[in-house]
N, C-alpha and C positions, 0 to 999 in steps of 0.2 A: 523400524522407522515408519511413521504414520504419514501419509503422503494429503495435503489438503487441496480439496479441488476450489479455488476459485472463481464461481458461478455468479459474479455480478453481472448485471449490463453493464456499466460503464468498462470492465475491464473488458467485455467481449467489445464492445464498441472500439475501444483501444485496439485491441488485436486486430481486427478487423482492418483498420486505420495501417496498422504496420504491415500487412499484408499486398498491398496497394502498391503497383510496379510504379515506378518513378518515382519513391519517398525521397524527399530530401537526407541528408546527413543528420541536419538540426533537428528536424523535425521527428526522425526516428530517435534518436535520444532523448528528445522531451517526452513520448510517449513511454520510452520505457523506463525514464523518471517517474510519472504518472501510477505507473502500472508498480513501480517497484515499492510506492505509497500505499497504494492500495493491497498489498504482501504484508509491508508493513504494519499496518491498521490488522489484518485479519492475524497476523502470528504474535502480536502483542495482547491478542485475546485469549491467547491460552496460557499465557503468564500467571502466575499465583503472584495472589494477591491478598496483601494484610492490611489493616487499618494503624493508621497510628495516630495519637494524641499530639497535637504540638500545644507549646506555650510558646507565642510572642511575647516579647517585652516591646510595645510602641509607645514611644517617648511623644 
């Protein structure tokens, strides 16, 4: 199992943000909404990927 380090600023800003004594409830789940986007985005990059031809038919 290959482990990927996530090295954005915005995600370390994020971190950083949750780290913070007095976070709200809301406010820690929106961040780690945020952060689980940005997981997101970077492991959908290691997806294979093929091309494919469509045909519409537009009336």
């Amino acid at each position: 199992m290959e482990i990927e380090l996530l090295d954005h600023l915005p995600v370390q800003d994020r971190v950083t943000r949750l780290r913070r004594s007095g976070i709200k409830g809301a406010d820690f789940r929106s961040i780690m909404v945020e952060i689980g986007m940005f997981m997101g985005y970077e492991f959908a990059k290691t997806l294979k990927k093929r091309q494919l031809m469509l045909k519409l038919h537009l009336q």
